[in-house]
C-alpha positions in Angstrom: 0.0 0.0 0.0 1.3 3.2 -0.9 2.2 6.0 1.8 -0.2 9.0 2.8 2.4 11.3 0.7 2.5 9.8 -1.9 -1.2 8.8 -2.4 -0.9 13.0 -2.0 0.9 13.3 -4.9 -1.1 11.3 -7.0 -4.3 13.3 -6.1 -2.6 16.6 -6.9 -1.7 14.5 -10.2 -5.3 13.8 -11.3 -6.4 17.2 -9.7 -4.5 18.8 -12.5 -5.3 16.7 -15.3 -2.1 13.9 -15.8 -2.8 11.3 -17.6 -2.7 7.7 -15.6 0.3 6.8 -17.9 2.1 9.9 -16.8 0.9 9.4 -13.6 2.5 6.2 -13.0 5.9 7.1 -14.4 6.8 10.0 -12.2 5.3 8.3 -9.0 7.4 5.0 -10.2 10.6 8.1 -10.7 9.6 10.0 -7.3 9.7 6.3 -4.7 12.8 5.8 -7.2 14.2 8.5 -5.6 13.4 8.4 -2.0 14.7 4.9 -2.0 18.0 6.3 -3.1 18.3 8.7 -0.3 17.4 6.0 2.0 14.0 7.2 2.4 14.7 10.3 3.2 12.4 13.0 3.2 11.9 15.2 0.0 11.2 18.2 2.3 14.9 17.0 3.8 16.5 17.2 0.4 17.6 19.6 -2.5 19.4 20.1 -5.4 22.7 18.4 -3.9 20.5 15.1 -3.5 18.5 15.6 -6.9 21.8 15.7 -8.8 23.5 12.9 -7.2 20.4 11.1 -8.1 20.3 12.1 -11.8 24.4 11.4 -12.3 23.5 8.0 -10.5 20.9 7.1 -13.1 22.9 8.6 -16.2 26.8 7.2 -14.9 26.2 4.1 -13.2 22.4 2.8 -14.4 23.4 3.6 -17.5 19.6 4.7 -18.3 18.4 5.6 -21.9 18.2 9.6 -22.7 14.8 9.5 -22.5 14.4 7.8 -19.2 16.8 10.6 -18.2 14.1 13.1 -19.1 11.0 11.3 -17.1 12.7 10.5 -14.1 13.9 14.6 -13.9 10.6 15.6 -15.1 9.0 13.5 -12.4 11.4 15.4 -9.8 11.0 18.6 -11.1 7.3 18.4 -10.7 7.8 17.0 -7.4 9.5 19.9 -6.0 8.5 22.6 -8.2 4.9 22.0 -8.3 3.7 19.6 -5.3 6.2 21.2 -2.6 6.2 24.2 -4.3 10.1 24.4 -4.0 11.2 25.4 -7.1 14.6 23.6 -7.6 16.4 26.3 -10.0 19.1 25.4 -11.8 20.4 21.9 -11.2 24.0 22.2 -13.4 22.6 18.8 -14.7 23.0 18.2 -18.3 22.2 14.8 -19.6 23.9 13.6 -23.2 22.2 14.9 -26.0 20.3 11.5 -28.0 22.1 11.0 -31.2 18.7 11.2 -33.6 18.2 8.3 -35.8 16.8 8.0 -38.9 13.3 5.9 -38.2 13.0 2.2 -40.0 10.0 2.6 -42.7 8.6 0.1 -44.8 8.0 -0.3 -48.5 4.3 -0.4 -49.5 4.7 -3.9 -50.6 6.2 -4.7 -47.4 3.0 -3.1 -45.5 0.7 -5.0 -47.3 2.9 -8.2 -46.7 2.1 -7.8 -43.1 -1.0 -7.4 -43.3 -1.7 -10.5 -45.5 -0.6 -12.2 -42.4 -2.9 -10.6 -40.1 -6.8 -10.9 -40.2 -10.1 -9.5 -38.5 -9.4 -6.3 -35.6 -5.8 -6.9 -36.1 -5.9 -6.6 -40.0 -8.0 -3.1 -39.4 -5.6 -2.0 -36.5 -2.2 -2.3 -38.5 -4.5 -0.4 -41.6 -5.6 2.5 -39.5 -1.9 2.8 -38.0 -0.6 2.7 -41.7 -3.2 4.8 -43.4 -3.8 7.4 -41.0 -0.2 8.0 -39.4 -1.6 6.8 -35.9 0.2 5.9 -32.5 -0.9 2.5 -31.8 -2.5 3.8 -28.1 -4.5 6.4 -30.5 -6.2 4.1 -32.4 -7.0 2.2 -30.0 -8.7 4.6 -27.8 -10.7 5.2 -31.2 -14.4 5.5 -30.3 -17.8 5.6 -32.4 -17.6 9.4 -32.6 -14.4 9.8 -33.7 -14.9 8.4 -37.1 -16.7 10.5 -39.7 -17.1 7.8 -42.7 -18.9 10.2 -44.6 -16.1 13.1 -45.1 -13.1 10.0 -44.2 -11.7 11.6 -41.1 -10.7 10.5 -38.2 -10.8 13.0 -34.8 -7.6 11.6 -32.4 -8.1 13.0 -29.0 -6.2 13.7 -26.3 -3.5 13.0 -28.1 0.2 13.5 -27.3 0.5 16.7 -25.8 -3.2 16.3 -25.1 -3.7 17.6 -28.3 -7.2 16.7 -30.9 -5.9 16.5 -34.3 -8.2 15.7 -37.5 -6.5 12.9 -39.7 -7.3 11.2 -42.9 -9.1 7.9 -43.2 -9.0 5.7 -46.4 -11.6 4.8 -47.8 -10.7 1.1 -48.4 -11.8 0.8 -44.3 -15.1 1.7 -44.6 -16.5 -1.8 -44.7 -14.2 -3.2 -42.1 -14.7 -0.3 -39.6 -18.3 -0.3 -40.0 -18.3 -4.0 -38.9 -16.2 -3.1 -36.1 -18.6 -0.5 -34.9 -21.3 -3.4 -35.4 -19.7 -6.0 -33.3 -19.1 -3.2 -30.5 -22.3 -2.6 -30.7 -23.4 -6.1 -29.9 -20.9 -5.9 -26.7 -22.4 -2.5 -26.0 -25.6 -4.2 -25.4 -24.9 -7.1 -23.4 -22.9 -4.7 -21.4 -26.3 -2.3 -20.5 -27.7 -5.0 -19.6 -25.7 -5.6 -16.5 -25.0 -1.7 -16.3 -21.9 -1.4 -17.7 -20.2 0.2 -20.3 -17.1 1.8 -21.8 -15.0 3.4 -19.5 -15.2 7.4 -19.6 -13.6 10.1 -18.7 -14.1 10.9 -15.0 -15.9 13.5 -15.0 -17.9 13.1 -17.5 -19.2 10.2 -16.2 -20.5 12.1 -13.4 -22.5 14.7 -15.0 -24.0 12.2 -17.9 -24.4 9.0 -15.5 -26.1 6.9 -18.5 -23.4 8.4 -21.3 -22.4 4.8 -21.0 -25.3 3.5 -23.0 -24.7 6.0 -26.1 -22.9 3.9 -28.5 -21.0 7.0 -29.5 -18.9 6.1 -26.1 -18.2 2.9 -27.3 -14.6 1.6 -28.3 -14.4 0.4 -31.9 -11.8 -1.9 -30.5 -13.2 -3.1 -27.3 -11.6 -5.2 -24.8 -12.6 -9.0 -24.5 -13.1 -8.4 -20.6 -14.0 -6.2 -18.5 -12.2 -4.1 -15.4 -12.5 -1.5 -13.1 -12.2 2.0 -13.8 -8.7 3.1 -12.1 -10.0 6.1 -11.0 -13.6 5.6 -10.1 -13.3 1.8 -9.3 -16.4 1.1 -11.5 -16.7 -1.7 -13.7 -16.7 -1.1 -17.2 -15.0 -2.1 -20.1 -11.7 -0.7 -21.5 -10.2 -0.6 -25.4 -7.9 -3.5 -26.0 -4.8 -3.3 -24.8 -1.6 -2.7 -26.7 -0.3 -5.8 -25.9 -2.5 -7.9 -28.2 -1.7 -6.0 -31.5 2.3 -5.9 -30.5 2.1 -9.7 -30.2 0.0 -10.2 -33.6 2.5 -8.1 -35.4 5.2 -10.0 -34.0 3.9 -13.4 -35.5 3.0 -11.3 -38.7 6.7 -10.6 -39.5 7.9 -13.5 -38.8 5.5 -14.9 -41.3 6.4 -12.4 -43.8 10.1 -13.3 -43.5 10.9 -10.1 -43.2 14.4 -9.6 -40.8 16.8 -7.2 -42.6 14.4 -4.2 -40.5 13.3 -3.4 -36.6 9.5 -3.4 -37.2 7.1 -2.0 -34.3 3.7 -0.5 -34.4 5.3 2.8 -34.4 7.0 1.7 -37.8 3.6 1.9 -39.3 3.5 5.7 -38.4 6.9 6.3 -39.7 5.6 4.5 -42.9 2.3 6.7 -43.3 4.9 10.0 -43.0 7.3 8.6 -45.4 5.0 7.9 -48.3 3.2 11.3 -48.1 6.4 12.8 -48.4 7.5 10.8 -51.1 4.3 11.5 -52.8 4.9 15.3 -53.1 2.9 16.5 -49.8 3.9 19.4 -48.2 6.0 18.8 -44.9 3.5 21.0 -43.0 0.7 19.0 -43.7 2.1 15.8 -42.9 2.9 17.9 -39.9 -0.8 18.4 -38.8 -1.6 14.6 -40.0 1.2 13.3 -37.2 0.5 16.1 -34.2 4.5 17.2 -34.3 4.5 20.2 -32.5 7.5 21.3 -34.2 8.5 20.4 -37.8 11.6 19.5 -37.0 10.1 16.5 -36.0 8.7 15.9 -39.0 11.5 16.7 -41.5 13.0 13.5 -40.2 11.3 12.4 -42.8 13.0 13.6 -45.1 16.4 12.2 -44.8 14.6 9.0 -44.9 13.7 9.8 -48.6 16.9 11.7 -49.5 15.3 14.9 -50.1 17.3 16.6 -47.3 20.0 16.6 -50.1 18.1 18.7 -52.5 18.8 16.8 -56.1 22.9 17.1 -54.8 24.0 14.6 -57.4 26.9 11.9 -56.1 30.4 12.9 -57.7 30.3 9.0 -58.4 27.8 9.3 -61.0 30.0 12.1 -63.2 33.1 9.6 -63.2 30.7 6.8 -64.2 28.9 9.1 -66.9 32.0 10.3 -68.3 33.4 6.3 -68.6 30.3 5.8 -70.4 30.8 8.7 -72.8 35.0 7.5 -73.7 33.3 3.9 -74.2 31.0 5.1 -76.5 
């Protein structure tokens, strides 16, 4: 059972809005750190302790970049916001992440893998692919968020906790409107014992039967149901990321394909990297992905080559000119 102060911190967490993900990182980063000091107090403690902390996890944990950045976000909103003891400037700099260009996959390759897959994890791997999405985006997907008539797709609460307005293809139509059928079916088995989707908090408690819209419903629905986190209430939750990680796994393995490091995420890259290619302007494939900043996104464009700017390899005029003498 967790202490009184840190059951604290987690209310002022959801007071303000964290999301349970972020939540349980920088509580995971904050008992991290007490247990270093020897459970010292955090009142008891300051910069000299932080940094010791942060050089232990950098120099002797060897933890990735990051990692680096949650676990001193996680103390820097301990002291700056929850004690209200605002650190200043630690003299702490962590190694700058040498950026690597992302693994993409050839369409041919994408619709290998999904030749391989079948039924909600065929349509998954599809929206990931043709819409650019994270795979905890679509999977939070709910009825509302699809609008088959003008092929868009609303992700909410996104990264960032941004809404962003993506593109849907066409070609999932058919399969999403038989997702939305089976959920249906679960929806109403589900009423019937007075359950439903999980919601956000509060609106649950200002629309107590928003459960039974089928608008609230997850396209991808778990196979079981839970309890609500925060409200302790059963209901059921979307899939979890787990069960598409492991289909994908089997799919490329199927596919034979082991000369690349495939995730769901290499999906998104894909999506990104055929706009691109395709002539779209970097600041709409922007928008599509939710980067805040386009630096993010030109990435991209070394994975093409266009980063070059039509700079033709000095290789090619000795080979031309060969060509010409042999002529």
């Amino acid at each position: 059972m967790a202490s009184k102060f840190i059951e604290e911190i987690r209310r002022h967490m959801r007071m303000r809005g964290y999301s349970l993900k972020t939540e349980k990182a920088y509580i995971y980063w904050i008992k991290y750190f007490i247990r270093f000091n020897k459970l010292k107090h955090p009142q008891d403690m300051g910069t000299t302790e932080v940094t010791a902390y942060l050089s232990y996890l950098a120099n002797e944990q060897h933890v990735a970049i990051n990692t680096q950045k949650v676990a001193l976000n996680a103390i820097a909103f301990l002291y700056n916001q929850f004690l209200q003891r605002p650190l200043g400037d630690l003299g702490f700099t962590y190694a700058k992440k040498q950026r690597k260009v992302p693994s993409v996959l050839t369409p041919n390759e994408v619709q290998l893998i999904l030749s391989h897959l079948s039924g909600v994890n065929h349509s998954i791997f599809s929206l990931l692919y043709g819409s650019g999405l994270r795979v905890n985006e679509c999977l939070r997907i709910r009825v509302q968020d699809l609008d088959l008539q003008n092929l868009s797709l609303t992700v909410r609460d996104g990264k960032g906790k941004k809404d962003r307005v993506t593109l849907l293809s066409p070609t999932l139509i058919g399969s999403l409107q038989l997702q939305i059928q089976k959920a249906s079916k679960i929806q109403e088995e589900d009423i019937k014992q007075g359950i439903g989707p999980s919601l956000p908090h509060a609106l649950g408690k200002k629309y107590p039967n928003a459960f039974k819209q089928i608008a609230w419903m997850f396209i991808f629905p778990s196979l079981s149901i839970c309890r609500h986190p925060l409200t302790n209430k059963l209901c059921r939750h979307h899939l979890h990321d787990s069960a598409p990680r492991k289909a994908l796994k089997r799919a490329v393995q199927q596919a034979k394909i082991f000369n690349k490091r495939i995730t769901c995420h290499t999906f998104r890259h894909s999506f990104a990297t055929e706009l691109l290619r395709s002539g779209q302007d970097i600041r709409t494939v922007q928008e599509l992905l939710g980067h805040s900043d386009v630096a993010t996104t030109q990435i991209y464009t070394h994975v093409i080559g266009e980063h070059f700017a039509g700079t033709v390899s000095p290789l090619n005029k000795i080979f031309i000119e060969n060509y010409k003498e042999n002529q």
